[in-house]
C-alpha positions, 0 to 999 in steps of 0.5 A: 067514622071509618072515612075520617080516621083514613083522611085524619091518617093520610093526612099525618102519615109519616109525620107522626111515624105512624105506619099502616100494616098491610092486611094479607090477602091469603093464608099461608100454607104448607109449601107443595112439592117441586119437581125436576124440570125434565124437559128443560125448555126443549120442547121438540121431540125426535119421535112420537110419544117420547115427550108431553105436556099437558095443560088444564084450562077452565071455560065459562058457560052461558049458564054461568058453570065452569067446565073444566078441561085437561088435555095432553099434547105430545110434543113431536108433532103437537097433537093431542093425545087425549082430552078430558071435560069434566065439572070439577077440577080434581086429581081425577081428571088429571089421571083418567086423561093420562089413561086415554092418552096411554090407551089404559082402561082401569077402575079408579077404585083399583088405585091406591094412593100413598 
């Protein structure tokens, strides 16, 4: 039934002004914070550890798995400062990665979030 009422609607669209709504494809939610642009598309830096970014990618395994990987990349000479991989992609990972690059050993049950 589901083809005819789409072949009888295509073959009457607009001559009757009918028109179709479009389904969402997403739910909107609430809309996340934006940060200041502080780099400003100047990606060079005069000294080392003055300036990074950093990245979060996905990989495919054989088994089928995603392995999530956050890295940070310092800017003055492009080598990477610190790289994490772990199964799921969480505020962790960002925070353990920032750590390694700035040498900082700490508990994550020590930290409070807001």
């Amino acid at each position: 039934m589901k083809g005819l009422i789409k072949t009888t609607y295509n073959r009457y669209d607009g001559k009757l002004g009918y028109c179709m709504i479009p389904k969402r494809l997403s739910i909107k939610g609430k809309a996340h914070k934006v940060f200041e642009n502080l780099l400003k598309q100047d990606f060079t830096a005069e000294k080392k550890n003055i300036k990074c970014c950093t990245d979060f990618t996905y990989t495919h395994l054989f088994n089928g798995s995603l392995r999530y990987n956050c890295l940070i990349l310092d800017l003055y000479d492009r080598s990477i400062a610190a790289t994490k991989t772990t199964n799921y992609l969480t505020t962790d990972l960002a925070i353990e990665t920032l750590n390694e690059a700035l040498g900082v050993t700490i508990l994550l049950d020590q930290v409070k979030f807001k």
